[in-house]
TIMI-2910 file (N, C-alpha, C, CB; in pm, 1 decimal, decimal comma, always signed):
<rs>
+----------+----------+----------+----------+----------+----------+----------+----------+----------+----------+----------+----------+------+
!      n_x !      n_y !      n_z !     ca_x !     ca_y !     ca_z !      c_x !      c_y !      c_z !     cb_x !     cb_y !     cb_z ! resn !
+----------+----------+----------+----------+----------+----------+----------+----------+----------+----------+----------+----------+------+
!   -349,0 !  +7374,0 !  -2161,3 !   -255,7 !  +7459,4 !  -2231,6 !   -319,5 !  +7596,3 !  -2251,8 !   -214,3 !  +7396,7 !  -2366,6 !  Unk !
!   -262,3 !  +7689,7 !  -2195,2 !   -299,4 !  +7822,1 !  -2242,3 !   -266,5 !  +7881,4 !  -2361,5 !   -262,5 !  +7900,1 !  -2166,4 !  Unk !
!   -351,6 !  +7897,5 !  -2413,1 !   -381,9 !  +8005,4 !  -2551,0 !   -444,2 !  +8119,9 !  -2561,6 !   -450,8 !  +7956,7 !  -2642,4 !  Unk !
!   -406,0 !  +8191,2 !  -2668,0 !   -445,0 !  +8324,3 !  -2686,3 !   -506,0 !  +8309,2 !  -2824,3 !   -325,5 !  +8432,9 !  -2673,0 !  Unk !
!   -654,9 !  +8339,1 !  -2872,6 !   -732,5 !  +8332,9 !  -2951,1 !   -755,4 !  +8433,7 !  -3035,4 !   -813,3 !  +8302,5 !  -2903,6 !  Unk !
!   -763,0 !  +8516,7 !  -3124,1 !   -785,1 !  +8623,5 !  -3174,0 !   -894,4 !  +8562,2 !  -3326,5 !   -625,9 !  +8705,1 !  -3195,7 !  Unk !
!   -970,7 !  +8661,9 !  -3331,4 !  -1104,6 !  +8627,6 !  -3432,2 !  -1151,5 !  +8747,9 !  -3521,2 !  -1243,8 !  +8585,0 !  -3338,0 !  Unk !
!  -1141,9 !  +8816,5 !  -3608,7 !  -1100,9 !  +8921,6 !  -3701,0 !  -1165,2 !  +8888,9 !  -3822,1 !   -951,1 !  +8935,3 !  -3719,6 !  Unk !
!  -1208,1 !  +9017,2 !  -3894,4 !  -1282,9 !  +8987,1 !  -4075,6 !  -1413,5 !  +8927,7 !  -4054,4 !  -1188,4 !  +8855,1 !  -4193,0 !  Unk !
!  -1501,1 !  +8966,7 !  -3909,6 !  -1645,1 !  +8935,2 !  -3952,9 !  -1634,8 !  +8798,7 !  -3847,8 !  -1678,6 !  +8905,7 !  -4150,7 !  Unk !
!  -1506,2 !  +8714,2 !  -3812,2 !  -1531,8 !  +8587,6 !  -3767,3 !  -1537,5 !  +8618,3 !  -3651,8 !  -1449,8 !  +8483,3 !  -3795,5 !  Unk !
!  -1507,1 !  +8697,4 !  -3584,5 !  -1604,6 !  +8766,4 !  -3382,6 !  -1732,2 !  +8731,3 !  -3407,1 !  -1622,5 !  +8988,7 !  -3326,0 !  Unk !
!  -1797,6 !  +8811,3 !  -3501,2 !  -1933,4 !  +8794,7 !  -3476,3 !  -1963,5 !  +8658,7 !  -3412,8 !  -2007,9 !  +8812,9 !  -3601,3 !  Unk !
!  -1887,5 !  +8545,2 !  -3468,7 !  -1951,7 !  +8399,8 !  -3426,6 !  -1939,8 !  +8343,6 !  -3305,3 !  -1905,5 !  +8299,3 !  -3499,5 !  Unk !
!  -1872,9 !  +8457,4 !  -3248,0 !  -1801,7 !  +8407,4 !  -3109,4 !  -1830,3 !  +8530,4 !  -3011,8 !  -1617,9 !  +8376,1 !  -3126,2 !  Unk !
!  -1968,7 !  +8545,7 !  -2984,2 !  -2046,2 !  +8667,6 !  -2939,6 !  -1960,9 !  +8784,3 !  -2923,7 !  -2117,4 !  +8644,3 !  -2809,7 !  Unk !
!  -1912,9 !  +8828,1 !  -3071,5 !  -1896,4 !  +8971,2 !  -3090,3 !  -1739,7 !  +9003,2 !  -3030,6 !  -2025,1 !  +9058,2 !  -3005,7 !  Unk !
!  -1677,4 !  +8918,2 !  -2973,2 !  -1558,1 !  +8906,3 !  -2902,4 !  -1418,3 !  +8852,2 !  -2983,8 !  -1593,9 !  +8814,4 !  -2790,3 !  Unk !
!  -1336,2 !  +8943,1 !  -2969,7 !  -1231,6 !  +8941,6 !  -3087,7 !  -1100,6 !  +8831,5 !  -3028,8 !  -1166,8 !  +9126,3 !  -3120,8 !  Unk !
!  -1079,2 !  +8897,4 !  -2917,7 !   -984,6 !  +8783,9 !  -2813,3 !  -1032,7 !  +8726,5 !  -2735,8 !   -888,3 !  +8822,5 !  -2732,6 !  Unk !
!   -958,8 !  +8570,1 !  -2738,2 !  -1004,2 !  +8493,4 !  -2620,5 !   -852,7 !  +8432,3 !  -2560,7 !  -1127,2 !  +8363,1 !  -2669,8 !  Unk !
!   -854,8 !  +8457,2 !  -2431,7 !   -734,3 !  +8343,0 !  -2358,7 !   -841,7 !  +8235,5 !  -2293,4 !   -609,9 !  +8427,8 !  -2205,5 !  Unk !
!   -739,8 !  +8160,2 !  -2360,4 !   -878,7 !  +8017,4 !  -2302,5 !   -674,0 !  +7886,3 !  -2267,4 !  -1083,3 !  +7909,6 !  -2565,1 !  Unk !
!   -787,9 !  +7806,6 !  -2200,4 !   -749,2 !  +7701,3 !  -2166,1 !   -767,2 !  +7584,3 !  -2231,7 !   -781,2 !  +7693,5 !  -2073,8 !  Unk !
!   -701,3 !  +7546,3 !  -2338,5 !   -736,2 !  +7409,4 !  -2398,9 !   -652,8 !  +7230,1 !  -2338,1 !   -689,6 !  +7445,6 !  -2569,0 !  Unk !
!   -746,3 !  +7144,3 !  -2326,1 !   -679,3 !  +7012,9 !  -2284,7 !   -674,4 !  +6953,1 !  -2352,8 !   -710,4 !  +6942,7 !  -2204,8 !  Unk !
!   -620,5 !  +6901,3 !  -2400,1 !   -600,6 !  +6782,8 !  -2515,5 !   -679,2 !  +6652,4 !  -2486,6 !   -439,2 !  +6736,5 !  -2527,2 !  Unk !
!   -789,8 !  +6631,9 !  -2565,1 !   -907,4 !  +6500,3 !  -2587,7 !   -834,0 !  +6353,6 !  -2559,3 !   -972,7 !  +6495,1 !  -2772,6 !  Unk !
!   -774,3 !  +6372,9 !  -2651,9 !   -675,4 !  +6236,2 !  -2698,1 !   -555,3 !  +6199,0 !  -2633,2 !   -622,3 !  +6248,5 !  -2833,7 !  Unk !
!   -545,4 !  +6235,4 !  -2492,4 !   -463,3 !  +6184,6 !  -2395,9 !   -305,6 !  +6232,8 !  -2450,7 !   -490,9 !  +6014,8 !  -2381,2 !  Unk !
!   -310,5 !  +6272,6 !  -2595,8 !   -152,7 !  +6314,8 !  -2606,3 !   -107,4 !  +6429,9 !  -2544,6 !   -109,7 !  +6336,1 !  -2740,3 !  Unk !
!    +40,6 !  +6392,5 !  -2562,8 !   +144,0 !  +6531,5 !  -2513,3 !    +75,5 !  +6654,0 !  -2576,3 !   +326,1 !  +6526,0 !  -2580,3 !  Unk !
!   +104,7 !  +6617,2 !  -2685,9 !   +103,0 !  +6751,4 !  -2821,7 !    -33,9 !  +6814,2 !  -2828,8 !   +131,9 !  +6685,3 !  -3001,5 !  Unk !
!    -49,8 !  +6958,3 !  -2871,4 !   -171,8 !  +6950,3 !  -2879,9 !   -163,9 !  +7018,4 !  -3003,5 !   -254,7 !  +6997,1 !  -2769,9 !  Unk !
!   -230,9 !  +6967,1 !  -3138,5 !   -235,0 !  +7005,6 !  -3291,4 !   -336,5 !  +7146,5 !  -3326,8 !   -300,0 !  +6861,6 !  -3378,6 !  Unk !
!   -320,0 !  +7167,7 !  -3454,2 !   -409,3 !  +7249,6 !  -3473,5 !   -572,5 !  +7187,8 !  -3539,7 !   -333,3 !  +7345,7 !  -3558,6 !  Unk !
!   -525,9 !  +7042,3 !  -3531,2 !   -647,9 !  +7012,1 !  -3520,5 !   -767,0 !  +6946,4 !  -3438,3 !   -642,5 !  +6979,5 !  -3584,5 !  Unk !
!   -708,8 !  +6957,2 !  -3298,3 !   -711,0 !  +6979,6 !  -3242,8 !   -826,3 !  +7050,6 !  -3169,5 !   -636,4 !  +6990,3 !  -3265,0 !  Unk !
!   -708,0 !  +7195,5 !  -3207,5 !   -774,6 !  +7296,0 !  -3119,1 !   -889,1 !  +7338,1 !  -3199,8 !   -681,6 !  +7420,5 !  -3075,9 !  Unk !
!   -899,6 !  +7320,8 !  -3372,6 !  -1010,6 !  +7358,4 !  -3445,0 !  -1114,6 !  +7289,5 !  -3375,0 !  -1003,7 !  +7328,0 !  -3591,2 !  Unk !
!  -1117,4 !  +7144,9 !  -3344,8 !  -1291,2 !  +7124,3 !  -3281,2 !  -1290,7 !  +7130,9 !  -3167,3 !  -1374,0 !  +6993,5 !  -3300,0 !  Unk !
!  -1195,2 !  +7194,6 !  -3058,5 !  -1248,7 !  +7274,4 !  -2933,5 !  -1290,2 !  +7384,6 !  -2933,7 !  -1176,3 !  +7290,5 !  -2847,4 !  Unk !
!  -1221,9 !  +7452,2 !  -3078,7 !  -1326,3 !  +7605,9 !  -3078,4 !  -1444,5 !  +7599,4 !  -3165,9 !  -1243,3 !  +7750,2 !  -3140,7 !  Unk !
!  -1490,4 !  +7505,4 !  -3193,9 !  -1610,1 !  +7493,8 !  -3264,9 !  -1686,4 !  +7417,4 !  -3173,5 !  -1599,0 !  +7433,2 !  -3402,9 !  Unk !
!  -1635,1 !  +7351,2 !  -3047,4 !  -1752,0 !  +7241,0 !  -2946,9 !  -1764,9 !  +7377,5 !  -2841,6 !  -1663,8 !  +7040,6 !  -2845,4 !  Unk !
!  -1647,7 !  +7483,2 !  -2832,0 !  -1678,1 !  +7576,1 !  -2675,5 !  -1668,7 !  +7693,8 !  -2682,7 !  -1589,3 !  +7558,0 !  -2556,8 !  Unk !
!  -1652,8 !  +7739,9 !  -2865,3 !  -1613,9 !  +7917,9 !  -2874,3 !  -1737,2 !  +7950,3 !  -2993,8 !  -1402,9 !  +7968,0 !  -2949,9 !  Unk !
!  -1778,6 !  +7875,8 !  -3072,5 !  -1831,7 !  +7901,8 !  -3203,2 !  -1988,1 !  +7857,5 !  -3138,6 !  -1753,5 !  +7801,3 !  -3349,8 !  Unk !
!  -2056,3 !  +8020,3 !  -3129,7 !  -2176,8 !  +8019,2 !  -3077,3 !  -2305,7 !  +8018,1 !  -3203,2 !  -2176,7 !  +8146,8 !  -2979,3 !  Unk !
!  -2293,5 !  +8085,0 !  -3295,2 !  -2412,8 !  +8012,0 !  -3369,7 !  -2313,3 !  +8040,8 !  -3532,7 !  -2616,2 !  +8111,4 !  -3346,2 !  Unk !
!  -2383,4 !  +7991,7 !  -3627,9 !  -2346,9 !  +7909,4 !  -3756,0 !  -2196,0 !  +7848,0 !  -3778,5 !  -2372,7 !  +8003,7 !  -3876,0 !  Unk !
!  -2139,3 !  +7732,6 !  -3726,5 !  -2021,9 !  +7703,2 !  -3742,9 !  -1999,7 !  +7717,1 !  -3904,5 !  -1996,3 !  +7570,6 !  -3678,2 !  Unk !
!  -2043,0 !  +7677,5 !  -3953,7 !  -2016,5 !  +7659,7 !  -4088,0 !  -1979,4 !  +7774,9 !  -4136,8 !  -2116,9 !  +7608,8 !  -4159,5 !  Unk !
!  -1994,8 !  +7898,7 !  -4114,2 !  -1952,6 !  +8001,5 !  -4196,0 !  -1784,9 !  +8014,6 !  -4127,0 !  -2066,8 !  +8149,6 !  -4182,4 !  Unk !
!  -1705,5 !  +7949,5 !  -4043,0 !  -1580,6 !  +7899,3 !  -3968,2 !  -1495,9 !  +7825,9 !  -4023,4 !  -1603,7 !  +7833,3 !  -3867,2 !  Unk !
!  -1561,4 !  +7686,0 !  -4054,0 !  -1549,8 !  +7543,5 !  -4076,9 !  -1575,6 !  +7476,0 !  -4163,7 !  -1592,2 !  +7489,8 !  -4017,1 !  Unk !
!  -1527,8 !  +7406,0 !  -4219,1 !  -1572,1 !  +7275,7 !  -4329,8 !  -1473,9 !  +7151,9 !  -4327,1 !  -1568,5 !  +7331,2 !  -4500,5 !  Unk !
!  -1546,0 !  +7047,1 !  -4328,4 !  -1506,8 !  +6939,7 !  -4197,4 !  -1410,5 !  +6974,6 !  -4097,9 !  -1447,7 !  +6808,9 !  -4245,0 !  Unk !
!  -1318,9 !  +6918,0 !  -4125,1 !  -1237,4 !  +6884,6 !  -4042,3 !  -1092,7 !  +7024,3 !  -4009,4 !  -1195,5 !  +6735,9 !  -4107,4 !  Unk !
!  -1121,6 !  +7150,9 !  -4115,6 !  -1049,4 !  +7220,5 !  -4108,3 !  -1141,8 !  +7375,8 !  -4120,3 !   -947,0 !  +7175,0 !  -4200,4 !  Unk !
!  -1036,3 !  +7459,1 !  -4157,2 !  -1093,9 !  +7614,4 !  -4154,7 !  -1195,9 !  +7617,6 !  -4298,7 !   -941,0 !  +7750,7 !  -4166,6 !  Unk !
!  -1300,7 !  +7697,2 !  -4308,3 !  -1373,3 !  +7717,3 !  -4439,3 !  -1231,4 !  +7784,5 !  -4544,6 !  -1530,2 !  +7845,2 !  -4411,7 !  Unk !
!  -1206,4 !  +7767,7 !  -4669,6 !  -1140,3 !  +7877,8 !  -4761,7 !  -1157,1 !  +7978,0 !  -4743,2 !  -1159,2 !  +7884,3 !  -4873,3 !  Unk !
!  -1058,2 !  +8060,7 !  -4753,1 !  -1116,5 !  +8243,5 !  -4711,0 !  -1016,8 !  +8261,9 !  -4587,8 !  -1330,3 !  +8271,1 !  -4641,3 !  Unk !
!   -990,3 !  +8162,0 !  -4474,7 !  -1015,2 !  +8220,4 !  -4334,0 !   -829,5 !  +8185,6 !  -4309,7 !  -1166,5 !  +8116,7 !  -4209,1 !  Unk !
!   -787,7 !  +8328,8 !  -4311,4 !   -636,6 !  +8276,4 !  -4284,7 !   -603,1 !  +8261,7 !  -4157,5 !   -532,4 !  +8361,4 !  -4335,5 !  Unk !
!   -542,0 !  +8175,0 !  -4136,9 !   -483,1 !  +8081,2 !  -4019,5 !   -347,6 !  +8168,5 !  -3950,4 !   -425,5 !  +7911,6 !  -4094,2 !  Unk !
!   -288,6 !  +8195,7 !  -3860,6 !   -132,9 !  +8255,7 !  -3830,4 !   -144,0 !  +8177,9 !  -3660,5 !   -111,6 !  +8487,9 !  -3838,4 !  Unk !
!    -18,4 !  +8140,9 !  -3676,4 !    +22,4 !  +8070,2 !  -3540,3 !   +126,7 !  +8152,6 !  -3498,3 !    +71,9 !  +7912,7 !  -3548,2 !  Unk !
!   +150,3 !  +8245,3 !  -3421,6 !   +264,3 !  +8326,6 !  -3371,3 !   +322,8 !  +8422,5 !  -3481,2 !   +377,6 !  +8230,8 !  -3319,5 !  Unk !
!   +215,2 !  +8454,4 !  -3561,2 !   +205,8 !  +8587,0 !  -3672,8 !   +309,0 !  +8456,2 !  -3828,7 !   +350,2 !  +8808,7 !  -3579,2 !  Unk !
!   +316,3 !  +8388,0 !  -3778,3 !   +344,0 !  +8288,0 !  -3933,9 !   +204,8 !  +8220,3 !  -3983,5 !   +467,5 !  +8133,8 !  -3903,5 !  Unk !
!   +199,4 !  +8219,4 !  -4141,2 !    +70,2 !  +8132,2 !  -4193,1 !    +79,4 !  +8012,4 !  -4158,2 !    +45,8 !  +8123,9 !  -4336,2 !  Unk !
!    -12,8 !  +7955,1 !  -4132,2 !    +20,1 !  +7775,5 !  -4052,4 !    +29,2 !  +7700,2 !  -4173,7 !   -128,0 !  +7686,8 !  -3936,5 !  Unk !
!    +11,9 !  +7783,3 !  -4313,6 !    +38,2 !  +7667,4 !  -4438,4 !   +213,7 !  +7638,4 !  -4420,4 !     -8,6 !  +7747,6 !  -4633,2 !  Unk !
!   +305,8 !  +7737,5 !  -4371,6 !   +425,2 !  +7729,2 !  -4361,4 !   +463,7 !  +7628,8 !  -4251,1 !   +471,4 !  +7853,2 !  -4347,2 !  Unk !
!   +355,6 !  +7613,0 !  -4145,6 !   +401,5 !  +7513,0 !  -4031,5 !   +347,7 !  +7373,2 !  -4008,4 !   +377,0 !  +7573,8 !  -3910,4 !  Unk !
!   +258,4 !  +7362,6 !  -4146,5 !   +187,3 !  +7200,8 !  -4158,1 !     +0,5 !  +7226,6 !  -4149,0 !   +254,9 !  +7078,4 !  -3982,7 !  Unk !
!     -9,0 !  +7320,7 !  -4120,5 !   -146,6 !  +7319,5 !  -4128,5 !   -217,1 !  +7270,6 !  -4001,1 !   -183,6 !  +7239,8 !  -4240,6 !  Unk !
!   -279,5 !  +7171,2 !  -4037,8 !   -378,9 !  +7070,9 !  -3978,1 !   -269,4 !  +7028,8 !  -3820,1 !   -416,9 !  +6907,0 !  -4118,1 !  Unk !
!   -136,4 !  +6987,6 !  -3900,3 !    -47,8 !  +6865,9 !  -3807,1 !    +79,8 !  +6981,1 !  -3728,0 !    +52,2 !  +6706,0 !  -3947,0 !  Unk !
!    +30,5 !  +7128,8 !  -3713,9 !    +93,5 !  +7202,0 !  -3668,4 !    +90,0 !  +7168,7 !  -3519,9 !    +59,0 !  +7317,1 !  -3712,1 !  Unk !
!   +172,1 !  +7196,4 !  -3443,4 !   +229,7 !  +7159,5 !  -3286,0 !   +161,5 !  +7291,9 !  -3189,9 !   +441,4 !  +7161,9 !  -3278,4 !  Unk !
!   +123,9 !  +7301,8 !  -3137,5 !   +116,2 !  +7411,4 !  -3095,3 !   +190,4 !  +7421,0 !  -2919,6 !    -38,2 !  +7442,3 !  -3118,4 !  Unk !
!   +207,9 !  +7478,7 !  -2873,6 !   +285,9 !  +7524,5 !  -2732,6 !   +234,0 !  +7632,3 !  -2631,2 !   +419,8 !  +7580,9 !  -2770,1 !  Unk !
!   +241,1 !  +7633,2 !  -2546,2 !   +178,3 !  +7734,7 !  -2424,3 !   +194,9 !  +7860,0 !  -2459,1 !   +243,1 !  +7725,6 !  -2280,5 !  Unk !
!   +125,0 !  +7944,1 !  -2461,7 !   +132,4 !  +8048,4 !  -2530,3 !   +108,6 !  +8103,3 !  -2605,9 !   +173,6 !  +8065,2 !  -2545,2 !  Unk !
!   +105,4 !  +8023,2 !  -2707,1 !   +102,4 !  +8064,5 !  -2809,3 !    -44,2 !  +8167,2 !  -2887,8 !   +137,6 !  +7946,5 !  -2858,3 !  Unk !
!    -22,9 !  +8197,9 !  -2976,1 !   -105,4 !  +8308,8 !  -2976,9 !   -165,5 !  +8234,0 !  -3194,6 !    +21,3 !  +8516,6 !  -2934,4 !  Unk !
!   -296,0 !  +8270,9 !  -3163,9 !   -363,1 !  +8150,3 !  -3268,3 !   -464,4 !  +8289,2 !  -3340,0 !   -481,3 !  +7973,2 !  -3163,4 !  Unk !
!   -437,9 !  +8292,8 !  -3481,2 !   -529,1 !  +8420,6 !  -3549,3 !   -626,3 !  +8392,7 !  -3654,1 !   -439,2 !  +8525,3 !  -3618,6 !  Unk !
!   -722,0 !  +8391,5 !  -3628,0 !   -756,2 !  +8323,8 !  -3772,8 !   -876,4 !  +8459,1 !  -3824,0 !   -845,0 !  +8120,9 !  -3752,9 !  Unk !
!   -814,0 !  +8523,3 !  -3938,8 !   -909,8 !  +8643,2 !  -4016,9 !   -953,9 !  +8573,2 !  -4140,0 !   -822,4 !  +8797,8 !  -4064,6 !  Unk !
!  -1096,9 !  +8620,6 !  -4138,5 !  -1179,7 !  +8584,9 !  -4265,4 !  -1120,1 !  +8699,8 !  -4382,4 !  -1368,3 !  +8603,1 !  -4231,2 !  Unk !
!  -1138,7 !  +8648,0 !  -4505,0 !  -1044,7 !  +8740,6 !  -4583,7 !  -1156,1 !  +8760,5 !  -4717,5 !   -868,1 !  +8658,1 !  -4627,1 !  Unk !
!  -1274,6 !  +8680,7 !  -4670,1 !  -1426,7 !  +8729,3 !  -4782,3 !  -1501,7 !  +8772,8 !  -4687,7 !  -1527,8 !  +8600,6 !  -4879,9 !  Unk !
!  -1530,8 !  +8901,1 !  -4776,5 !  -1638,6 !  +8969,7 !  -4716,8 !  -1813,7 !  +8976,8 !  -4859,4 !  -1545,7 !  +9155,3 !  -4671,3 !  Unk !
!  -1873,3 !  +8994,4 !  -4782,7 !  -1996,7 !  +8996,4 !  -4890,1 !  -2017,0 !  +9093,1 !  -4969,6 !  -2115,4 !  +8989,8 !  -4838,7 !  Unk !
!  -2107,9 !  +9155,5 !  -5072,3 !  -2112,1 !  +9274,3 !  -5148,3 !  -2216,1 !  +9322,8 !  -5128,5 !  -2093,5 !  +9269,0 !  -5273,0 !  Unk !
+----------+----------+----------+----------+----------+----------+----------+----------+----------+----------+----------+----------+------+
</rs>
């Protein structure tokens, strides 16, 4: 499935300095669908080059890091159990910065 990646608010840095990515994701788990959770631990096993954790905490995004699936917040489209589709275009900006 083709996607369009975008990484904004400091979260490039983790992904050598690179703000967009079109990448190709396959779905692990033999399903149709491919979730947003998914695609969170393919970009943390093939995009997130050093400290995941400032990204991540388990199984979802760290607090701070807003999510938009086709410029909507993914809290509006399920989050975690959001659908995602070819194309689609995936944003996630960190929204803490340090002092």
């Amino acid at each position: 499935m083709q996607l369009t990646l975008e990484f904004g608010g400091g979260l490039e840095l983790l992904c050598d300095s690179k703000k967009i990515h079109n990448v190709n994701v396959e779905n692990q788990n033999g399903e149709d669908k491919l979730t947003m959770k998914d695609l969170l631990s393919w970009v943390r096993t093939n995009l997130i080059k050093e400290r995941p954790e400032m990204f991540m905490k388990g199984d979802t995004v760290r607090p701070g890091v807003l999510v938009l699936v086709n410029d909507c917040d993914w809290e509006l489209s399920g989050q975690l159990n959001t659908s995602l589709e070819e194309k689609d275009v995936v944003v996630f900006i960190s929204t803490l910065h340090g002092g």
